[in-house]
N, C-alpha and C positions, 0 to 999 in steps of 0.2 A: 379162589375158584374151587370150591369144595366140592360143589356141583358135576366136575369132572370123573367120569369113570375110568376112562381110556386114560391111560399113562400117555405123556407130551413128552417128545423132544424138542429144544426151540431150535433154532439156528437165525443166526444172526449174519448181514450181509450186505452189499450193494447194489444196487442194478440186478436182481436175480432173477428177471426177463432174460439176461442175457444168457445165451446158449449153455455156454460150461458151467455155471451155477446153477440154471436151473435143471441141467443133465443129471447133478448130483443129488439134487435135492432131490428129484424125481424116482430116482434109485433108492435112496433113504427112506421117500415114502412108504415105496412097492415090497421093501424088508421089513418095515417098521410095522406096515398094513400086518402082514406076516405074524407078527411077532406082537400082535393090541397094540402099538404105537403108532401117535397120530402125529403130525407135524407140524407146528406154529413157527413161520418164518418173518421174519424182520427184514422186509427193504429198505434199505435208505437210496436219496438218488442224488445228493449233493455232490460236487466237487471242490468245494471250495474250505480249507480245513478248517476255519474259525467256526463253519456250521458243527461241527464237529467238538469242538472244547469241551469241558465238561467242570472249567472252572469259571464262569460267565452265567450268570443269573439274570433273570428279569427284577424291576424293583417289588415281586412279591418273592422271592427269593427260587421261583424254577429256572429249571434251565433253559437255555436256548439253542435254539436249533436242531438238527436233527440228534443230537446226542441224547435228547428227549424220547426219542423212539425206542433205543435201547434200555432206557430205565425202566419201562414196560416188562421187560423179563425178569423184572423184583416182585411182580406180581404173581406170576404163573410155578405154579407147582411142577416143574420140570423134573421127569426121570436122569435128561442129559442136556446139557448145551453145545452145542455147534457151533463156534466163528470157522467164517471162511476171510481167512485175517487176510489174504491178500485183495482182496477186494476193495475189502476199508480204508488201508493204507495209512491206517491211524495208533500210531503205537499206544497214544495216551485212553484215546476209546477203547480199543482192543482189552487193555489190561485192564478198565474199567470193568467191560463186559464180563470178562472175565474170574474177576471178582466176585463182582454178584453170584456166578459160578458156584465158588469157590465157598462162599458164605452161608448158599445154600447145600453145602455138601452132596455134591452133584460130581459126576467125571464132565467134566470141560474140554475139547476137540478142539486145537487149533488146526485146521486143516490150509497147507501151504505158508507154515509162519509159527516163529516160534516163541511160544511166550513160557517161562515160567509156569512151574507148580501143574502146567496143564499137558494131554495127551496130545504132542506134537503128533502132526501127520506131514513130515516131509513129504513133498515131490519128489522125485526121483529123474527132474528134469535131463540132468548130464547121460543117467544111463541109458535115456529114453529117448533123448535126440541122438545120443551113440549110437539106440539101436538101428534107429532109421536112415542112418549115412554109411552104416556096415552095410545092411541091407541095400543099396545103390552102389554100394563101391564093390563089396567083395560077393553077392549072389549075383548082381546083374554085371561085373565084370566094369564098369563104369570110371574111367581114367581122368575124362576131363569135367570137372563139377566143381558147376559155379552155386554160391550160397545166396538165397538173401537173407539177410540179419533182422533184426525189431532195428529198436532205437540206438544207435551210435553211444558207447559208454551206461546203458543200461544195464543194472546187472545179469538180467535174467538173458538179452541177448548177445552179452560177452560171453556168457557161459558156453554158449550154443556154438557161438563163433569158437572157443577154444577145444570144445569136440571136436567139430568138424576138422579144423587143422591136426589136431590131434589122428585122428582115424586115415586122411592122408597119408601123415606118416609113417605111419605104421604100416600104412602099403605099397612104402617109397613112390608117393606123389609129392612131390613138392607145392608148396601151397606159393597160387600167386597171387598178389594181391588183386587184379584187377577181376578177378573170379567171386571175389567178394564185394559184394553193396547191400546197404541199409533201405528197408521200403519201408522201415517204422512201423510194423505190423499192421498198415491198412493201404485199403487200392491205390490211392494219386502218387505218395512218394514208393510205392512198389513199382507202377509205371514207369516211371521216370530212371528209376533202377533198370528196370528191365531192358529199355532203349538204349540202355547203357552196354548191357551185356551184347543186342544185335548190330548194334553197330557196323554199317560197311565196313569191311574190311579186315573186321574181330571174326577169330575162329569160335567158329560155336559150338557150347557145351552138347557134352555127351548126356548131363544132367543135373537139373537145378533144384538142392534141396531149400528147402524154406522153413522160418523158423516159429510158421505157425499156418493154420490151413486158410486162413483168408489170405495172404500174401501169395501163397499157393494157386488157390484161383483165378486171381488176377493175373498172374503170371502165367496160365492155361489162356487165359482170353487172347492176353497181348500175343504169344506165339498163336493161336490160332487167326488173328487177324493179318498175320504174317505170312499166314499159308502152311506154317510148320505143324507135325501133327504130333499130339500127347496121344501114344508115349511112342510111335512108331519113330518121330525125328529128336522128339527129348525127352526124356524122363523128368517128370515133375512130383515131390511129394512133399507132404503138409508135415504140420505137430500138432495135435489139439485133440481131431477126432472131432469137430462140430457136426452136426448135422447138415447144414450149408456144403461140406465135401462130399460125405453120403448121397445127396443129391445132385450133386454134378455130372457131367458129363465129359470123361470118363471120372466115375469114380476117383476120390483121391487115397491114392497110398497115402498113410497117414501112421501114426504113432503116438494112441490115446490110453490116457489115465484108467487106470483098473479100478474104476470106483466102485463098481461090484465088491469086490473085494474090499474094499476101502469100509463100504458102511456094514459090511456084515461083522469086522471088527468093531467100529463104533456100537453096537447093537450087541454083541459080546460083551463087551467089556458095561456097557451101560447095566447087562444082567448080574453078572459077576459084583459091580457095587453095590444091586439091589438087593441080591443075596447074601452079602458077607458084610452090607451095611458099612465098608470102606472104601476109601477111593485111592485106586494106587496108578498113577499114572506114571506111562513109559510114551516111549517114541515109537513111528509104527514108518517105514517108509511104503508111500503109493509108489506102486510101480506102473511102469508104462508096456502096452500091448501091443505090438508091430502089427498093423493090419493090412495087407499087405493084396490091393486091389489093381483096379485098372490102370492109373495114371503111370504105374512104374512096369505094367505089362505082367505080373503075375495073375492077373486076370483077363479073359476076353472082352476086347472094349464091346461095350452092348447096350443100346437104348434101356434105359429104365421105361418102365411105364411111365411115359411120359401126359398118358390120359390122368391119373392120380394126379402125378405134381402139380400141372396144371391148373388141373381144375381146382386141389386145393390151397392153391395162391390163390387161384379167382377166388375161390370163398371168402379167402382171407382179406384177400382187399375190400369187397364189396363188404363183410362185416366193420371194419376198419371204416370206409367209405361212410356208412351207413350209422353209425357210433357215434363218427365224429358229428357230424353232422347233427345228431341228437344232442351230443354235449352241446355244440354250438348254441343252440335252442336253449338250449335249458339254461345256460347262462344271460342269453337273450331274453330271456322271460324275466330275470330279476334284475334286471340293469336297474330301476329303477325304485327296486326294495329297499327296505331300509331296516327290517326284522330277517334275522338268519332263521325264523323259524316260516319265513313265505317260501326259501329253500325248500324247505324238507315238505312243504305239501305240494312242489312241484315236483321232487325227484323221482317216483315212482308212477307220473307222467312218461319221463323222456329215457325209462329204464325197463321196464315190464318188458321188451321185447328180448333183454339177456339177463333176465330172471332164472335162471338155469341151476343154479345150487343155493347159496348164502351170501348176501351182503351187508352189511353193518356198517354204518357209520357215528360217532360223536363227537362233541364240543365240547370245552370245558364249558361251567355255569355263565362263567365270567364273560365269555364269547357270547353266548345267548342272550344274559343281562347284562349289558353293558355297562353300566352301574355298579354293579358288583366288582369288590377285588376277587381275584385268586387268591384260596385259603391252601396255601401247599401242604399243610399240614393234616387238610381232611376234604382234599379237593375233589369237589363233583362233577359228574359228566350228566351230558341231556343227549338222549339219541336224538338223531332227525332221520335216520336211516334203519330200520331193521326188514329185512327182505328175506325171506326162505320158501323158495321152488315159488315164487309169486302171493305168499303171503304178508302183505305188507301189516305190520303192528304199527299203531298210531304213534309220531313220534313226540317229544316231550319230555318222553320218561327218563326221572333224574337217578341216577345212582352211584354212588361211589366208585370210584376208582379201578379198585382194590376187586371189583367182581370182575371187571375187565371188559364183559360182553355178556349184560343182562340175556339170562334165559337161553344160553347157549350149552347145554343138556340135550335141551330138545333137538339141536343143530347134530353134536356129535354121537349123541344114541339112536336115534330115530334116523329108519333108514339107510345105514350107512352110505351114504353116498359122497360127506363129506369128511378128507381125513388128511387134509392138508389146510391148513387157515393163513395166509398171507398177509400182515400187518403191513401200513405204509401213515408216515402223517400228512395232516392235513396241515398247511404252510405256506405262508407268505415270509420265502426269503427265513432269517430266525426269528421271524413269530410263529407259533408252535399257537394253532384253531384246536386241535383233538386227534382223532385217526379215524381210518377207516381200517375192516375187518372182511377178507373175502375168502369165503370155504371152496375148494375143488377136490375133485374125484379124481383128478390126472392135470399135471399140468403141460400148457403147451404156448408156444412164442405167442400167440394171438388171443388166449385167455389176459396169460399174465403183461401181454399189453393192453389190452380193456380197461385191466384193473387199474394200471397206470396213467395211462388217460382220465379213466374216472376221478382216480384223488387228484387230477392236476387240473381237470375243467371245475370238479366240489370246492378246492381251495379256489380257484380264480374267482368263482360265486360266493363266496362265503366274503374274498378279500373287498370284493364289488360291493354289499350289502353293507358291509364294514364302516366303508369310507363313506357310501353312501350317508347312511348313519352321522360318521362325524362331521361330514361337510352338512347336512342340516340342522345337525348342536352346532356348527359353527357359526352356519348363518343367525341360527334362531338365537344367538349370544352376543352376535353383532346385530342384528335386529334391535336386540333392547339393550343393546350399548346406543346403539340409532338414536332410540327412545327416549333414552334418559341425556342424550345430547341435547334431543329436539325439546323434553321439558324444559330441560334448564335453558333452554332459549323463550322458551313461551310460558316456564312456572315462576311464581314468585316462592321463592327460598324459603324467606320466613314461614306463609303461610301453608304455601303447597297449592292456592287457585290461578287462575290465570296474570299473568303481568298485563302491562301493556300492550306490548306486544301480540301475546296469546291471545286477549280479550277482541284484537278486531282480525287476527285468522278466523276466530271462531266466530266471531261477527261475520262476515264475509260469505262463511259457508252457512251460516243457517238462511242469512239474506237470498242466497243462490238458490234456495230449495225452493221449486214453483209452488209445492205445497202450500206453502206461509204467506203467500197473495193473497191480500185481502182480509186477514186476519189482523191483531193490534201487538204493536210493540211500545214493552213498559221496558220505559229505561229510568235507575235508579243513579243516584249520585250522592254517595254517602261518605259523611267524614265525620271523623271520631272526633269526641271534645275534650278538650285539654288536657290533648298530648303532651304538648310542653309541660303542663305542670306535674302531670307522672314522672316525665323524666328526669326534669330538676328537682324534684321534690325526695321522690323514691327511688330512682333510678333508669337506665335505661332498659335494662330485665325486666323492671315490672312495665315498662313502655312495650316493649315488643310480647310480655303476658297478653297487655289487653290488647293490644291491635291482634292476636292470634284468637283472643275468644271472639273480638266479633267479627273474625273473619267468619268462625265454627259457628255463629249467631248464625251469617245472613244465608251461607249454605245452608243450615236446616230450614231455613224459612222460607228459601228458593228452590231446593234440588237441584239434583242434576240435571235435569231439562234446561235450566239456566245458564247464564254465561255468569258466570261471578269471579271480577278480576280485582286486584290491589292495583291501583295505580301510582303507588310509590306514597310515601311518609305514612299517613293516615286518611289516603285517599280512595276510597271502593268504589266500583263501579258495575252494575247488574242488568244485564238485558231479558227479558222474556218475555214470551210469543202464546199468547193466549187468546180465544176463540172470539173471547168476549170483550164489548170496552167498560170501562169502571170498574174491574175486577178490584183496583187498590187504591187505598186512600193513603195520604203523608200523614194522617193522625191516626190511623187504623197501621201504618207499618212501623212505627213509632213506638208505638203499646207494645205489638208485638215483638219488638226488637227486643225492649227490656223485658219480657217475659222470657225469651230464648235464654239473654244472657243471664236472664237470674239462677237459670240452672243449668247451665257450665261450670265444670267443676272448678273449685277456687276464687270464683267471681264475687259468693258473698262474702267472703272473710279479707277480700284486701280493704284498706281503709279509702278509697277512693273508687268512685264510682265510673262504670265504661257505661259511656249514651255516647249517640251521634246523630247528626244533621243529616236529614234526608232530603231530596229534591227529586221530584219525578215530571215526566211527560209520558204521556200514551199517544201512538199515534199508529192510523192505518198503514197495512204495510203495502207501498209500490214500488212499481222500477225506477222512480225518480227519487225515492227516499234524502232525505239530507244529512246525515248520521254526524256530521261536525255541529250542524246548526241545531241537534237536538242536545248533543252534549252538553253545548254552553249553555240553550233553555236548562237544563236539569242543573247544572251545574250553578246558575243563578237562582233558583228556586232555593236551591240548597242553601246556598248564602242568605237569603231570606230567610227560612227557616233557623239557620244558626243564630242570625241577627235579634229574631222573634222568642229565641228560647235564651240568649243572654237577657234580654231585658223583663222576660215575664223571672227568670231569676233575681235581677236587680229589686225588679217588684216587690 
């Protein structure tokens, strides 16, 4: 990517829609903007860790699954790299990522996770949820407090759980157990919890800390449907700092990550290596910022503008509403394609109306031409997607790898408007289509869900077209498996013309044609002459030589308009349907035969000569036709004929 002026940080990640990842990245930008750095972030969205491997190839030797998306940042000239390693949850990927890093002598940011050789950025979880249960116990004076925990024997919410006891003690509360319950960090088993806590008959808390701000909420709802009011009858406070408690109602006391802080270090130290040309990584711990709002009463409970929020959820859906619905479409429009490139002159159909910054998408070659292998040594991409502020470039264009996103200069120079770029792939499961590329100015939950949408309705179309595809190579493979069943039922082997058989199918249907009313049908009854003694004599190879040259005789003298069949030994047989009657004579087809076979290759140099007996009838064609009684005329005639050419021989 030489093309690049702007200095790149990547970051690498999971699900970075989601709130706390994309809070960070968003911060990283707003500094980076600051400072000429622009942002290329890597989503991945699997759960499943075998998509993840990085020891698993395809039989052209890529990788599979999503581990493929991170390979991506071998391409790009990076100032710094970013894992947010808890995300991933993948130590083998992580170190991977990592790597790459490291090769390109680059500072590497493990942020929440510790990897070797890189700038650890611990959390500062214990001192952070320490803050927030001091803050409840000893500023608001708070005796009786009940916790809800994450996950039972999770690390991250045992931790929380041994603060909390911890801070107790320390201000001679004794911890009881029935004070604490597990809601797994989301609404259903945090309810369940909760009903636990009000129970008839249970004395109720003076206040419930929670060990993350969604459990928090839910735990505001359930006491309010109770009648109990936050914070006048309990004090409720979060951990996280999402946006989701910001918006509540009351505000949630909460206790969030000091990412501010966090990426102006990363942005330090990325200068520091650019300038001294080394990279010296240390550990850096994020600390946590007690915010300290409505839900626990440091603040006046007080409607938010509740016209804003509102309205922009209603946005949010009805774009959402309105999206989906387009993808819909636009998957619906190719069900029945069978080129991924009838895709890409639809996409900018059912997209022009979130044409807003930069969108980008490719294939490898191999996806395009299905024919083709993947050459992972010098593998090509074909866009079907390049989109800037509503300029669509026609898709097709093939280029290497290794440029990443033809023509993307113009994207990050021009205008600045775009200085964050979101990678994601394009995937069926671990088959690895290509990716998509989308540029933002700011990001926000309903952009970076668009995007995601986008690459999951483009793959489901790409997987559709796919199959489409193979299910009609398949048919069309059984088709002439069909074929070559149904010759070998109606061909004769030796020859390749009709058998038996074949000769009155194809009899049957030309007879069917009302066309052929009234017109004359020549039927021939031809047999070779002494066959037996080719094959006693010389063998049976030169026996099956000449029954094949005058097979190739009587086709050129018949055509394909003809019926011309072998009726087994050295028996032919020929129908054909001509305008006129008298077209042929037995002395005139006769001549003609051995003229054919005289120039078939090999005919003049064996020592024995290929003739045969001919016998014909012509007759008008009707619906009463007798096709047995004409056979045996012709087939008698022929015996005449044989009979009449041994004795003018004897002669």
């Amino acid at each position: 990517m030489e093309q690049q002026k702007r200095k790149t940080i990547g970051v690498c990640g999971k699900r970075i829609f989601n709130q706390i990842p994309m809070s960070f990245i968003n911060l990283l930008r707003k500094t980076g903007v600051e400072n000429e750095y622009y942002i290329i972030a890597f989503s991945s969205n699997s759960d499943a860790e075998e998509d993840y491997r990085t020891d698993v190839t395809d039989e052209n030797g890529m990788a599979l699954g999503e581990s493929q998306l991170f390979e991506l940042t071998e391409l790009i000239d990076f100032s710094g790299l970013v894992i947010l390693t808890e995300t991933i949850q993948n130590p083998v990927l992580v170190y991977r990522i990592a790597e790459i890093g490291k090769q390109k002598n680059i500072p590497v940011f493990s942020v929440d996770g510790v990897i070797n050789g890189c700038y650890n950025m611990i959390m500062d979880y214990h001192g952070g949820f320490g803050r927030i249960v001091r803050h409840v116990v000893e500023e608001h004076g708070c005796r009786k407090v009940n916790m809800l925990a994450g996950f039972k024997g999770h690390p991250l919410s045992e931790e929380r759980v041994q603060v909390y006891k911890k801070v107790l003690q320390e201000n001679g509360i004794p911890f009881e157990q029935e004070r604490l319950a597990y809601g797994d960090f989301w609404d259903r088993p945090t309810r369940v919890a909760m009903e636990e806590f009000l129970k008839d008959g249970k004395e109720l808390p003076e206040a419930i800390v929670c060990a993350n701000d969604a459990m928090a909420i839910t735990a505001c709802s359930v006491l309010n449907a109770r009648g109990l009011q936050v914070p006048e009858d309990i004090i409720v406070t979060g951990f996280d700092g999402t946006k989701d408690g910001k918006y509540h109602f009351p505000v949630l006391s909460t206790c969030e990550p000091d990412y501010e802080s966090a990426v102006r270090f990363i942005i330090e130290e990325i200068r520091k290596a650019e300038n001294s040309g080394n990279v010296v990584p240390c550990d850096y711990k994020v600390q946590f910022k007690l915010s300290k709002r409505q839900s626990c009463g440091c603040e006046e409970v007080v409607l938010h503008d509740i016209n804003t929020i509102v309205s922009s959820l209603a946005k949010d859906l009805g774009d959402c509403s309105w999206h989906n619905i387009a993808m819909n479409n636009m998957v619906s429009s190719v069900l029945e394609k069978k080129s991924v490139m009838d895709i890409a002159v639809k996409i900018p159909e059912y997209i022009h109306m979130w044409s807003e910054n930069f969108r980008f998408a490719c294939l490898g070659a191999d996806v395009v031409k299905f024919h083709r292998q993947a050459n992972p040594s010098n593998p090509e991409m074909v866009t079907i997607l390049w989109d800037y502020r509503g300029e669509f470039r026609e898709p097709g264009e093939a280029f290497n790898i290794a440029e990443f996103v033809p023509h993307l200069d113009k994207v990050i120079q021009q205008g600045g408007d775009v200085d964050t770029l979101v990678v994601r792939l394009l995937n069926s499961g671990r088959k690895i289509y290509g990716y998509t590329v989308e540029g933002f100015q700011d990001l926000d939950d309903r952009r970076l869900q668009r995007s995601n949408e986008f690459a999951m309705f483009l793959s489901f179309s790409i997987d559709t077209v796919i199959h489409n595809y193979q299910l009609a190579k398949l048919n069309g493979n059984l088709t002439k498996a069909y074929n070559e069943i149904a010759n070998l039922y109606i061909l004769d082997p030796m020859t390749g013309i009709y058998n038996r058989r074949g000769f009155f199918q194809k009899f049957d249907g030309m007879m069917s044609e009302e066309e052929n009313i009234g017109k004359y049908l020549y039927l021939f009854s031809i047999d070779m002459d002494g066959l037996k003694f080719i094959n006693d004599t010389y063998g049976h190879g030169e026996g099956d030589f000449a029954i094949t040259s005058l097979s190739k005789a009587i086709i050129q003298i018949f055509g394909e308009e003809a019926i011309c069949s072998r009726f087994g030994g050295d028996e032919f047989t020929c129908a054909v349907v001509l305008e006129k009657k008298d077209c042929y004579t037995v002395e005139g087809m006769s001549g003609e035969l051995l003229d054919v076979l005289g120039r078939i290759k090999g005919v003049k140099e064996k020592p024995y000569p290929i003739t045969a007996s001919i016998g014909m009838i012509c007759e008008q064609i009707t619906s009463e036709m007798d096709i047995e009684s004409m056979l045996t005329t012709a087939d008698q005639l022929m015996y005449q004929d044989k009979i009449a050419r041994k004795k003018e021989r004897r002669d």
